[in-house]
KEKE-3310 file (N, C-alpha, C; in steps of 0.2 Angstrom, whole numbers, plus 5000, padded with zeros to 4 digits):
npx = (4405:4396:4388:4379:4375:4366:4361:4344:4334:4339:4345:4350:4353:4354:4358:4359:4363:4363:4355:4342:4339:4334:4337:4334:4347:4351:4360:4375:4392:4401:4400:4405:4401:4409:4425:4419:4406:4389:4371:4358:4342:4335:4344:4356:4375:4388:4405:4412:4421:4437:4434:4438:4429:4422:4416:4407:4389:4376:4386:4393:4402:4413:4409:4411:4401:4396:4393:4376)
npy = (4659:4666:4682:4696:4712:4726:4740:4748:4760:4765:4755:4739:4725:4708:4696:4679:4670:4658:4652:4657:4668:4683:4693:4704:4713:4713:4715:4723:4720:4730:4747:4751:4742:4733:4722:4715:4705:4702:4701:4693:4691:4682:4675:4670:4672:4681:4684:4698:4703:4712:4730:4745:4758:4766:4757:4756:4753:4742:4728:4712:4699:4688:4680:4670:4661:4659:4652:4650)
npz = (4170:4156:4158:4156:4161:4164:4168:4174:4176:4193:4194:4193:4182:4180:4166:4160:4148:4145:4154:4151:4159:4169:4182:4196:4202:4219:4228:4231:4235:4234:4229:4219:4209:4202:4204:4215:4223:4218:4222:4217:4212:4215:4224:4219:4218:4214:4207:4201:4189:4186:4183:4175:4183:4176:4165:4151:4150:4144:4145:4141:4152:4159:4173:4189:4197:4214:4231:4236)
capx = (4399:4395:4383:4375:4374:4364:4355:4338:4332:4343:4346:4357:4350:4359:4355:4361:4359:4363:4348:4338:4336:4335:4336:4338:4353:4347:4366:4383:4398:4409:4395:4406:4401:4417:4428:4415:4400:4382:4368:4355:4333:4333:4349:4362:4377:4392:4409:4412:4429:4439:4437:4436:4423:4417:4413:4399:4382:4377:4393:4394:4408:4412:4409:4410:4396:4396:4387:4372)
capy = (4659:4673:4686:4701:4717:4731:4746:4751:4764:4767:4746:4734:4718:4702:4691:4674:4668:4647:4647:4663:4670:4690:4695:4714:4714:4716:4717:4723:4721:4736:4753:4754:4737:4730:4717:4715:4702:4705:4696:4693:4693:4674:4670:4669:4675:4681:4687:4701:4705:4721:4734:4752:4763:4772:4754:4758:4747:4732:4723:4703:4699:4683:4679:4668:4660:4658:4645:4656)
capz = (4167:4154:4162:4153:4166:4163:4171:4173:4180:4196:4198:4190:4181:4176:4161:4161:4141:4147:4160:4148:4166:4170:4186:4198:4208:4227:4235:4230:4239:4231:4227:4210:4207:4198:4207:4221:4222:4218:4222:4211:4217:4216:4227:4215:4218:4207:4207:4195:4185:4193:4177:4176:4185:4171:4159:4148:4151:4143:4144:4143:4158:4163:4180:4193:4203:4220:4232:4238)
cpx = (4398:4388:4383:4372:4371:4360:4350:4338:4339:4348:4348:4354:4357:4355:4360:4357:4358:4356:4343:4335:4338:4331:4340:4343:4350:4352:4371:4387:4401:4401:4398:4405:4405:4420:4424:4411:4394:4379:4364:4349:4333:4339:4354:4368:4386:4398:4408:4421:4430:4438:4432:4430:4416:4414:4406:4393:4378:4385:4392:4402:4407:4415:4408:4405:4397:4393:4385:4370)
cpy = (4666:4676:4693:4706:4721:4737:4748:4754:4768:4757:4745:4727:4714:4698:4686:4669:4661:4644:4652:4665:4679:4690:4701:4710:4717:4719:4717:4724:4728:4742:4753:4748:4731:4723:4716:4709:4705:4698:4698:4692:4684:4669:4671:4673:4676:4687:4691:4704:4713:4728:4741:4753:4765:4765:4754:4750:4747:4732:4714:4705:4689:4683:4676:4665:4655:4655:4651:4655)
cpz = (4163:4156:4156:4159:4161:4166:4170:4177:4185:4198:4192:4186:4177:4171:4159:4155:4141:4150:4157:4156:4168:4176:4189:4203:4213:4231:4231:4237:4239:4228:4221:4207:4204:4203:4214:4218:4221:4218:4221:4216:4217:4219:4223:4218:4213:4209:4202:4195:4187:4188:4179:4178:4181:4164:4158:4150:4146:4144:4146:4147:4157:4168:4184:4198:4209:4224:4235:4245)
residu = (UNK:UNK:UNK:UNK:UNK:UNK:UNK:UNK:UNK:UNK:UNK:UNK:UNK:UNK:UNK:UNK:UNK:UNK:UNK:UNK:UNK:UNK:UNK:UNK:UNK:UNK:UNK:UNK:UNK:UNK:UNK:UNK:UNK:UNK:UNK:UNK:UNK:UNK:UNK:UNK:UNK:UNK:UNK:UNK:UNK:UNK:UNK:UNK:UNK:UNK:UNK:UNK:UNK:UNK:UNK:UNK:UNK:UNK:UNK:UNK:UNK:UNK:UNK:UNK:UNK:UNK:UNK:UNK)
# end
């Protein structure tokens, strides 16, 4: 599924353009975020592709969702 990551403030939001849904990321797996899960304010949860540390924010990824 293509997801839209971005940062605010010191937190992480997702935007999900198929369901027009944005929601804060409440839990990562991985503190660099990258190949780890996160899980979204409404349950969701979502693989994330393994890339560099330093990748600039906005980025669309596509990402895997996960049964919650």
């Amino acid at each position: 599924m293509k997801i839209m990551l971005r940062k605010t403030g010191e937190s992480y939001a997702v935007y999900v353009a198929k369901k027009d849904l944005e929601e804060k990321v409440v839990a990562m797996e991985k503190p660099g975020l990258w190949g780890g899960t996160v899980t979204l304010n409404n349950g969701w949860v979502f693989q994330l592709p393994d890339l560099a540390p330093d990748t600039r924010l906005p980025i669309s990824v596509e990402a895997r969702r996960l049964e919650s």
